[in-house]
N, C-alpha and C positions, 0 to 999 in steps of 0.2 A: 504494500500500500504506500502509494507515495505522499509526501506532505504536504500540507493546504498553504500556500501562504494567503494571508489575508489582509486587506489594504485599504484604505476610507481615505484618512485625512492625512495631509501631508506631514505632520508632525507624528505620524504613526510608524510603527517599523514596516520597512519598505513603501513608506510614503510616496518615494521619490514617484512610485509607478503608477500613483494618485490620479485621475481624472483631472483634481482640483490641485495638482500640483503647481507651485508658479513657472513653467519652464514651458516657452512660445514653441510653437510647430509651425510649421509652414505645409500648407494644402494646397495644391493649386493657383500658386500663387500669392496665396493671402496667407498675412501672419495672425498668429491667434494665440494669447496671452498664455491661453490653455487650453486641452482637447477638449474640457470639456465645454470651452466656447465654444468651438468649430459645432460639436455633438447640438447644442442647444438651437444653433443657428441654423441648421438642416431641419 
């Protein structure tokens, strides 16, 4: 059985991998503060 990681908020272990983490992506073009702006904005 392999092990869960589990992940919400940025200050969480393994935050980094967060939705809500602060760290910008770039889609298409556009930059987005965070995925989960991109996610929201779709």
């Amino acid at each position: 059985m392999s092990a869960v990681i589990e992940f919400y908020l940025p200050a969480d272990p393994y935050g980094e991998l967060s939705n809500f983490a602060p760290f910008p992506i770039l889609l298409g073009g556009k930059r987005w503060p965070t995925s989960e702006h991109d996610f929201q904005a779709q």
